[in-house]
C-alpha positions in Angstrom: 0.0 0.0 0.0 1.3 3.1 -1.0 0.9 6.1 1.3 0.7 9.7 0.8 2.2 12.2 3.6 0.6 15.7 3.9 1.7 17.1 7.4 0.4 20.3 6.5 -2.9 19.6 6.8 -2.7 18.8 10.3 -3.4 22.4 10.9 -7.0 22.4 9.0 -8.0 19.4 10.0 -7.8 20.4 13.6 -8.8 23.7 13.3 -12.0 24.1 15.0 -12.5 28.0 14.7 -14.0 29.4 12.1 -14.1 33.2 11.7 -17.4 35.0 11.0 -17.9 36.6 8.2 -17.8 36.9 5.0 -13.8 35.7 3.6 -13.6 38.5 1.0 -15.3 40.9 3.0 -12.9 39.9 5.9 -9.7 39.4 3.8 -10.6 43.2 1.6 -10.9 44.8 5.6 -7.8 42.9 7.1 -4.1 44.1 7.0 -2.5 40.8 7.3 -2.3 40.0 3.3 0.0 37.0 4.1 -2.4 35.6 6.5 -5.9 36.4 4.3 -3.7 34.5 1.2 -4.1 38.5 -0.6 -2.1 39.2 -3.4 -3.6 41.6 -4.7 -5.7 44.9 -4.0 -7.0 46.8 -6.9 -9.8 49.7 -6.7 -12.5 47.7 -7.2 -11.6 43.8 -6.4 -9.0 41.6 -4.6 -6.8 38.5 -6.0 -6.5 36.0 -3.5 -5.2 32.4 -3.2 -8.3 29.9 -2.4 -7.4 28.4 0.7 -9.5 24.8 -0.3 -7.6 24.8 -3.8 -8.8 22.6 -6.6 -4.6 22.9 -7.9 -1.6 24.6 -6.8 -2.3 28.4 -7.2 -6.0 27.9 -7.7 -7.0 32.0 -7.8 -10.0 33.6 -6.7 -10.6 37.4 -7.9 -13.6 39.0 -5.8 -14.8 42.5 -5.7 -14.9 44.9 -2.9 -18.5 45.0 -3.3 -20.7 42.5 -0.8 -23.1 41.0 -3.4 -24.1 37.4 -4.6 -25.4 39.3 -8.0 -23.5 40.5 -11.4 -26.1 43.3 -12.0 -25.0 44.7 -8.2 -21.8 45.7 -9.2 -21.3 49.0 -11.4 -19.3 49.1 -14.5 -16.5 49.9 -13.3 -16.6 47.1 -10.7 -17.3 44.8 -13.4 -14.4 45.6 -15.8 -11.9 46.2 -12.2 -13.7 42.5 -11.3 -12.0 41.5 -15.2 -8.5 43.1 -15.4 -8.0 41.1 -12.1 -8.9 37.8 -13.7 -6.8 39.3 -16.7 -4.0 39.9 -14.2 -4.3 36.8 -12.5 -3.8 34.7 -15.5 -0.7 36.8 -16.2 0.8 35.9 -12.8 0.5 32.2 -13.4 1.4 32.0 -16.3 4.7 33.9 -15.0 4.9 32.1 -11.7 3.6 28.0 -12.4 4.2 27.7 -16.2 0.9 26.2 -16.7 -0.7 24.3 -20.0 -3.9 26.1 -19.5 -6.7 28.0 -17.0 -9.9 27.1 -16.6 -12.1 30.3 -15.6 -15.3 30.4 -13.9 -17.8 31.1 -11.6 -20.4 29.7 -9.3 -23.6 31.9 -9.0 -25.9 30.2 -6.0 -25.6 27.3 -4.2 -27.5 25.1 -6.7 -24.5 25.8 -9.3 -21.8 24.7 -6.3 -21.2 28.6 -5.1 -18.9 27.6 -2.2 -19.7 31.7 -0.7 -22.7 31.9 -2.4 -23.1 35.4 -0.5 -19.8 37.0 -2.8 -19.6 36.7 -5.9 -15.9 35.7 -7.2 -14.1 33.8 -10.1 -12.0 31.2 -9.7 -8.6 31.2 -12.0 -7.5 27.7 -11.8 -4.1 26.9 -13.3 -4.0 23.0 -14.9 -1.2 21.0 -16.5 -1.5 18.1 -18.8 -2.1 14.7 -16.8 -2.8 16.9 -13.6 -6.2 14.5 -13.4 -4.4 11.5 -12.3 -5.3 8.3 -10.8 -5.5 9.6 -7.0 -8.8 11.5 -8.8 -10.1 9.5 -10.7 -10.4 6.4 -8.5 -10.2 7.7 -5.4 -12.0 11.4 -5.4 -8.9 12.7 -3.9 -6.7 15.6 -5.5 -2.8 15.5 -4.7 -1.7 19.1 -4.6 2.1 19.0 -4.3 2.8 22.3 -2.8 1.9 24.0 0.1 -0.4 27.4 0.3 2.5 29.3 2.2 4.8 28.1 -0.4 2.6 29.1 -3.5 2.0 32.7 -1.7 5.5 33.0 -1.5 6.8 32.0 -5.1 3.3 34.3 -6.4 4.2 37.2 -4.1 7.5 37.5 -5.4 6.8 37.8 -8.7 4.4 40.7 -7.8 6.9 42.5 -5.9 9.8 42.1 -8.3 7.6 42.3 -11.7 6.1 46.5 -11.6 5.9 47.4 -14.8 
């Protein structure tokens, strides 16, 4: 039998509190960008890292705005909400090298809206073969890096790459 260390999880599965709140609402109000996984802070939205990732440097770009609903947010939320995803795919393709992104989102609980009360978009880096036996057989997903360590490499680039 083959087994498959991940000592970092330790700390969520035994984790108990959970903080009130809405996350984007809490991560766009805290000053801790290292502990909220923030990356980002434009006028209008935030870039974070999802803290449940699907992959290694799964995204999420939210706006500042509180709402569940597209037709909420102004036009210039809505094209802010954009150039993040925009910018977002720009850092992974800088940082993780990947073959593609899938984009999307998740309006309502019915279509899987994890937060259905925010409204965000997931920017999910994938590689050839990154579907691999561990998911297909056993609905498990093998993520080979650490959040800490993807903030790190993904922080970097943003502090070293101004245009």
């Amino acid at each position: 039998m083959e087994r498959i260390w991940a000592p970092w999880r330790m700390s969520y599965i035994s984790n108990t509190e959970h903080e009130d709140g809405c996350i984007f609402c809490l991560a766009w109000e805290s000053s801790d960008d290292q502990e909220k996984l923030v990356l980002v802070r434009r006028q209008h939205s935030l870039i974070m890292l999802n803290r449940y990732p699907y992959t290694c440097g799964h995204l999420m770009v939210a706006p500042v705005r509180h709402t569940a609903e597209m037709n909420d947010l102004d036009d210039d939320q809505v094209l802010d909400l954009i150039k993040g995803v925009r910018q977002a795919c720009d850092l992974l393709r800088k940082v993780a090298h990947p073959g593609g992104i899938n984009i999307g989102m998740n309006l309502g609980k019915a279509a899987g809206a994890g937060v259905e009360e925010h409204l965000h978009i997931h920017v999910v880096p994938r590689w050839n073969g990154d579907t691999n036996f561990m998911t297909v057989t056993g609905s498990v997903r093998v993520i080979p890096e650490g959040l800490m360590e993807s903030y790190a490499r993904l922080a970097e680039v943003l502090r070293t790459d101004k245009p």
